[in-house]
C-alpha positions in Angstrom: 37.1 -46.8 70.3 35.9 -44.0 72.4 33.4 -41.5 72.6 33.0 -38.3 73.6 29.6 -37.0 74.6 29.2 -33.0 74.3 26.4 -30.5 75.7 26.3 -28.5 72.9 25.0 -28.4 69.4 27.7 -29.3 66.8 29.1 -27.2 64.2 26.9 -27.0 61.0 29.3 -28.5 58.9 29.3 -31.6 61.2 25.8 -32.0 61.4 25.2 -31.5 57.9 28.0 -35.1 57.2 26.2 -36.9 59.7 22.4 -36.5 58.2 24.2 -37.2 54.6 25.5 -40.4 56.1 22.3 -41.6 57.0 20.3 -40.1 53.8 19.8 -43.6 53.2 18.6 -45.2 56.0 15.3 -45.9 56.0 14.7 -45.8 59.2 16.2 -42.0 59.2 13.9 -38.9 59.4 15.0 -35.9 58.4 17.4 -34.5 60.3 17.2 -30.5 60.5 20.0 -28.3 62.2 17.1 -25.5 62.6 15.1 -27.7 64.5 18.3 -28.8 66.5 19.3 -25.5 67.6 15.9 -24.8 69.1 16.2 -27.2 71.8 17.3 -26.1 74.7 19.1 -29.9 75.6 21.1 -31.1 72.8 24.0 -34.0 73.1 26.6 -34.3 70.1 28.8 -37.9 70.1 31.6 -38.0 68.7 34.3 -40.3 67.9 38.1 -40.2 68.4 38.6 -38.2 65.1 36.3 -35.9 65.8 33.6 -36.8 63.5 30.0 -36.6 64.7 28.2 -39.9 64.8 25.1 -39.3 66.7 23.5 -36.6 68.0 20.0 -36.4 70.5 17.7 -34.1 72.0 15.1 -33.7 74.7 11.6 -33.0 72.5 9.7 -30.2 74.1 6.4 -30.9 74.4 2.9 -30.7 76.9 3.8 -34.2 78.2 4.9 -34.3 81.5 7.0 -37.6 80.3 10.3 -36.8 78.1 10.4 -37.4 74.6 13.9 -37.5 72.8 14.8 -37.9 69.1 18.3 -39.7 68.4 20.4 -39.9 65.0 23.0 -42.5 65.1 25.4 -43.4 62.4 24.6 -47.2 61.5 28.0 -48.1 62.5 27.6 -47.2 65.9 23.8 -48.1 66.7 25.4 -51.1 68.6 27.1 -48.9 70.9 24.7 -47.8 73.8 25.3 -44.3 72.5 21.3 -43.5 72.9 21.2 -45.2 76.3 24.0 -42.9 77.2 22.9 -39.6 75.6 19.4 -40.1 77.0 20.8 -40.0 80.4 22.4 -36.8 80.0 19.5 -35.1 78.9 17.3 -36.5 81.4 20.1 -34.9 84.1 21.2 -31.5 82.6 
């Protein structure tokens, strides 16, 4: 199955399925499309329907080394979507 990696923040309706997906996981924090659309480098995945299933962005902060937060739906943490995603936002 593929996936498609976007520059730009999903749709609201999207992101609000993907953080009920992973409601929950442990692991999860919460996920917050405010605090999304505030970064200035966001990456949306998503599959070959169209559905979100992970999204990631570079954290802002006073460190000069980059911090990113990634949500990934369980089913595709085994999928090198961060390692992917991460790259992008280290080059945009």
């Amino acid at each position: 199955m593929k996936i498609a990696l976007h520059n730009e923040l999903p749709a609201e309706s999207q992101f609000r399925q993907l953080a009920d997906s992973i409601a929950d996981s442990a692991a999860a924090g919460p996920l917050v499309y405010e605090v999304c659309s505030q970064s200035r480098r966001v990456i949306a995945a998503y599959d070959e329907d169209d559905r979100l299933v992970a999204i990631g962005r570079l954290v802002e902060g006073i460190n000069s080394e980059p911090q990113f937060e990634f949500t990934v739906l369980p089913s595709y943490r085994e999928r090198e979507i961060e390692n992917y995603m991460r790259k992008l936002l280290m080059f945009e």
